[in-house]
N, C-alpha and C positions, 0 to 999 in steps of 0.2 A: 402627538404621542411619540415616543420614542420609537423607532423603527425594532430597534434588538426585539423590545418586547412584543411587538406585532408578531416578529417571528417566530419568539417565542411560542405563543397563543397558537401560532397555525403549526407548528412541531407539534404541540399535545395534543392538538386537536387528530391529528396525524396519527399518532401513537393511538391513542383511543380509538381509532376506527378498527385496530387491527382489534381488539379486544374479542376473543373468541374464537378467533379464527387457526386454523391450521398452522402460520407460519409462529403461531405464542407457545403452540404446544411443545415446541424443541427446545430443549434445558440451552440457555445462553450462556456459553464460556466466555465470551469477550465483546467489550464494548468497547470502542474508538469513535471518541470527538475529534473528528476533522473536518477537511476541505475548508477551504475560508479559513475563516479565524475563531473558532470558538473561543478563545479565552479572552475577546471584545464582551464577551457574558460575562453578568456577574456570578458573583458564586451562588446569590443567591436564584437564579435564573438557571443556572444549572443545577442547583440541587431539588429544583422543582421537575426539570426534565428526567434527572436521577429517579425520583421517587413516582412519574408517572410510568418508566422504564420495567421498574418494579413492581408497579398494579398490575399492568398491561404481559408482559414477561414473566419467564421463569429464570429468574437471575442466579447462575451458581459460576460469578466470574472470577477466573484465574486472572485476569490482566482487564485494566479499566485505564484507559489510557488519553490523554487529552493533546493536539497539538498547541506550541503558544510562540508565539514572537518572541523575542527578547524584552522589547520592549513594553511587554504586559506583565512581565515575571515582575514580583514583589514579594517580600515573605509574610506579609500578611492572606496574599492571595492564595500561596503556596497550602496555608496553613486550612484554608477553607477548604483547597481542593481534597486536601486530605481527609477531612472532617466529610466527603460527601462519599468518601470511599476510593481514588482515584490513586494508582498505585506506580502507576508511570507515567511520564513529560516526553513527549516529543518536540525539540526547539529547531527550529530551523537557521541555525547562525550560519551557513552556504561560507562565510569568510571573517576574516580578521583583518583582511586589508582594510582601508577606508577606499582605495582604489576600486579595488570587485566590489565591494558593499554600493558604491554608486553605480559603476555600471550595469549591475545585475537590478538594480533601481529598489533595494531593501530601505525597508523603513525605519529601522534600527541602525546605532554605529556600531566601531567597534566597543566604545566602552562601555555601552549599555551590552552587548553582549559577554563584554565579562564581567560586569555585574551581576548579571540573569544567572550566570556560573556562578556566580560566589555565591548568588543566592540558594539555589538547585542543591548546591552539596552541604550546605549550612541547613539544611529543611532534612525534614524524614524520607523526604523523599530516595530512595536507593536505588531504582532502579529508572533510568531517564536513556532518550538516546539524542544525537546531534546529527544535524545533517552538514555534510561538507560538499562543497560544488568543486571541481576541478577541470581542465583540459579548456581554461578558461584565453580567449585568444591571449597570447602576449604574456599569459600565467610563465612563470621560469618556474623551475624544478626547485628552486630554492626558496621560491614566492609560495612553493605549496608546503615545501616541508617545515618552513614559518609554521603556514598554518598548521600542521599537523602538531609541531612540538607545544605551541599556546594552548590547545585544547586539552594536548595531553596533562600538562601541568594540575588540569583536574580528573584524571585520572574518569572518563567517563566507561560508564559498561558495554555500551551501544555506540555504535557508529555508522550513519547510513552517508555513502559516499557516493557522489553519482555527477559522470559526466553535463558538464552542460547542455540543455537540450535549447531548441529554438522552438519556441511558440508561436504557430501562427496568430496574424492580428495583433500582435505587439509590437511594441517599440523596437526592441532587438532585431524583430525580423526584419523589418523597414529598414533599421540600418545594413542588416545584410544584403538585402534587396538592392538597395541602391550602391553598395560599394561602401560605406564606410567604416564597417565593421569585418574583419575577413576573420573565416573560425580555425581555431585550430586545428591543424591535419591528422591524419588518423594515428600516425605512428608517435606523433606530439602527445594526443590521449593517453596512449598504450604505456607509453614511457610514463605518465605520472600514474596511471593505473597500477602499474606495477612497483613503482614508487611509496604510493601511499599503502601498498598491502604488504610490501614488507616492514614497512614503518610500523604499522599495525601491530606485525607478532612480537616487535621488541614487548610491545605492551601486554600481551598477551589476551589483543583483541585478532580473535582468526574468523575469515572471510568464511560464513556458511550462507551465504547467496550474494550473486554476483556485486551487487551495492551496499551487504550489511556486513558488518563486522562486529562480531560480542563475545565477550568475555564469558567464560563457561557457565551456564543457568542463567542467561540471559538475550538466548537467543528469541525475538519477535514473537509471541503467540498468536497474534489477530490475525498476522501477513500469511502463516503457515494455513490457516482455516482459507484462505484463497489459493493458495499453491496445492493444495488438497482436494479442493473442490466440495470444501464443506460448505453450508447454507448458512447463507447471510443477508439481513436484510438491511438496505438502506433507507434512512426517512432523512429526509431536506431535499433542496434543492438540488439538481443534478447527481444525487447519491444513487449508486447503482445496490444488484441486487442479483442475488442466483441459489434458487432451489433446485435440487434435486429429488427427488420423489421416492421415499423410501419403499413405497410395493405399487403395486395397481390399483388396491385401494386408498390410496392417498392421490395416484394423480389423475384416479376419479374425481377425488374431493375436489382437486384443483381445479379441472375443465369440466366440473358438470354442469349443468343446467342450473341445476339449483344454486345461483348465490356462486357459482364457479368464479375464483379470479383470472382463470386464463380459459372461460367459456370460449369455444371454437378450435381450440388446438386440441385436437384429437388423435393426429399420425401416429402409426405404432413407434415411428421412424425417430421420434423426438422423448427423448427421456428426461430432457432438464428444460429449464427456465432460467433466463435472464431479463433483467429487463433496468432501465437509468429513468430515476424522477426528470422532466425538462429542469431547466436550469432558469427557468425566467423566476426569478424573486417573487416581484408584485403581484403575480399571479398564482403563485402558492399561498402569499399573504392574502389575496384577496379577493381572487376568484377560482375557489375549490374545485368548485364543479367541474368548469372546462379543464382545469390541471390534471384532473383524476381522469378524465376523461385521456385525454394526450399519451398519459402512462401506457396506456393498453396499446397505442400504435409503437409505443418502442420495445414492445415483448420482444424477445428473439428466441421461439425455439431450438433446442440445442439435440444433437443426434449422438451417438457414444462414439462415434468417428472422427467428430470434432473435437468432444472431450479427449479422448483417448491424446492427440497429437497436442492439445493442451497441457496435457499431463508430460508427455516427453520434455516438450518447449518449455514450459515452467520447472519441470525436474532437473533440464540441463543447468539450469539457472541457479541450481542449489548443491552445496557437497553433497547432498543424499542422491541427485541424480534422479532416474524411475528405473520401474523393473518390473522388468520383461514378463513377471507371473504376476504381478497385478496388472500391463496391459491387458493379460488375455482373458483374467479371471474377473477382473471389475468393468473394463470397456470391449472385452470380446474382439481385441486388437490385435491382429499377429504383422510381422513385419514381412515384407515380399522378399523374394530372392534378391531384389536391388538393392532393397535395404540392407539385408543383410550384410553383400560383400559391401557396400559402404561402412557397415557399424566395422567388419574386421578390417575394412582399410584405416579407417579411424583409430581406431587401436595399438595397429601398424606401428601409425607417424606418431604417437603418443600425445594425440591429441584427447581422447577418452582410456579411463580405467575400469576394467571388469573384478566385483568381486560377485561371486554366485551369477545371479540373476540381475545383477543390479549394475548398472552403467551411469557414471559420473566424468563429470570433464577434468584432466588433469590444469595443473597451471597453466600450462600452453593453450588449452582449450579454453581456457576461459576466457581470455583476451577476445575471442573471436565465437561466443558462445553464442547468439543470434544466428550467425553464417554458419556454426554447424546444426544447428535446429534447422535451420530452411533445408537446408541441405538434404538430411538426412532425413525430410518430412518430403521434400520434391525428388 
């Protein structure tokens, strides 16, 4: 039997266990098909995981969004995703070179990637985004702005841009490891970072987190339920997961005795929940038991001290920034006198901008938005 569809069968079975429980009761604003490759499903395999979504769920989504390779896009397929309710494409075309397309080891070329384009803007579809890889070793500034002006030519709304990263356990790394691959330096990054973001505004795509760029009403709804620290749950394979507890009576429900999903976490100390399905395939496919079992050892209690400095680190990461009266009023977070004169030294060098309460990275800060989170968190 086909594999897809095994997985299939153990996703609904999945979904259906939640049925009744606590985390169905919260109205769901957005669904994302990712990790791996959903769109290897067919439509009809997805429109069955769609309508078990919906049994199981209280669906009232603004954004229903699927990733897909290049090389799966079709407008016939296009045309079903639409039909199942799916109202945005996330495509990962990382390049247009044929050169990065192989060394980044993509399964698609370039002309299958602009096809996927021709196709994508030919469909109802309207609201899509692309991902672009840069700071690639040996990448020239001209190698990138190629790539920026090909994409542009389809005028996309979204744009997720993001340094090359090195994965451990991969090919890449091994060649780094060994010398044959050497990456590009920081200020080599910096230069196309800053490259592609004013390339951007010609289009009238503006940077409102540090890797997206969108055209106005079109900035990510799903991503912001994680930069917010809304509740969200994941079902598959290594799919993570984080509630929060709306009063004391609910994260009774959670850890009590009776039928608790996080029976034994009890500290006053801990107010949220996290927790990542294992990532072993076979064993979601085919032995539930011990899977379900596993889940429970990768819980991570959460304290509002960790939130709170989550909320900084992910708000420096967006033009909205955080602020200072929802540190104190939702995570009970006030900043030390250290902190302090750090935030007005920051200020200072016009690395951060203050309006009211609210503190955001200028362009300057943004280049180096990580190293003032640590910073400003140590």
């Amino acid at each position: 039997m086909d594999q897809r569809e095994d997985f299939v069968r153990a996703l609904l079975i999945e979904i259906a266990e939640l049925e009744g429980h606590l985390f169905t009761e919260e109205v769901v604003r957005s669904v994302y098909f990712g990790g791996g490759t959903p769109s290897l499903l067919t439509s009809d395999q997805l429109g069955r995981i769609m309508n078990e979504l919906q049994r199981v769920f209280t669906l009232e989504v603004d954004e229903l969004t699927i990733e897909m390779n290049p090389d799966n896009v079709t407008p016939d397929y296009l045309m079903s995703l639409k039909a199942f309710g799916f109202d945005r494409i996330s495509m990962g075309v990382q390049s247009f070179s044929e050169k990065s397309l192989s060394f980044m080891n993509r399964a698609h070329n370039r002309e299958q990637a602009l096809q996927a384009l021709d196709d994508i803007v030919a469909s109802s579809f309207k609201n899509y985004t692309v991902d672009l890889i840069y700071g690639q070793p040996n990448q020239t500034k001209s190698e990138l702005q190629e790539d920026i002006d090909q994409l542009m030519e389809f005028n996309p709304p979204h744009i997720s841009a993001y340094a090359l990263t090195i994965e451990h356990n991969t090919r890449l790394a091994k060649q780094v490891e060994l010398g044959k691959v050497k990456l590009a330096g920081d200020d080599h990054v910096v230069d196309q970072m800053d490259l592609l973001a004013e390339s951007l505004k010609n289009y009238s795509l503006y940077r409102y987190e540090v890797s997206s760029f969108a055209k106005d009403g079109f900035q990510a709804k799903h991503n912001q339920i994680y930069w917010n620290h809304g509740n969200y749950i994941g079902l598959g394979p290594g799919a993570h997961s984080f509630w929060w507890p709306k009063s004391s009576v609910e994260k009774k429900r959670l850890i009590g005795i009776q039928g608790g999903f996080f029976k034994g976490f009890s500290s006053e100390n801990e107010v949220a929940f996290r927790w990542s399905n294992p990532k072993d395939l076979m064993s979601y496919i085919y032995n539930k038991n011990d899977y379900q079992l596993k889940i429970r050892t990768l819980i991570e209690p959460v304290n509002e001290s960790s939130l709170a400095e989550e909320y900084i680190w992910l708000g420096l990461r967006t033009s909205k920034g955080f602020d200072r009266s929802i540190l104190s009023d939702l995570y009970k977070y006030y900043f030390n006198t250290k902190q302090h004169v750090r935030l007005k030294q920051l200020l200072k060098d016009g690395k951060i901008s203050q309006s009211g309460n609210r503190f955001s990275l200028t362009t300057d800060g943004v280049r180096i938005a990580d190293y003032i989170a640590l910073d400003l968190l140590s």
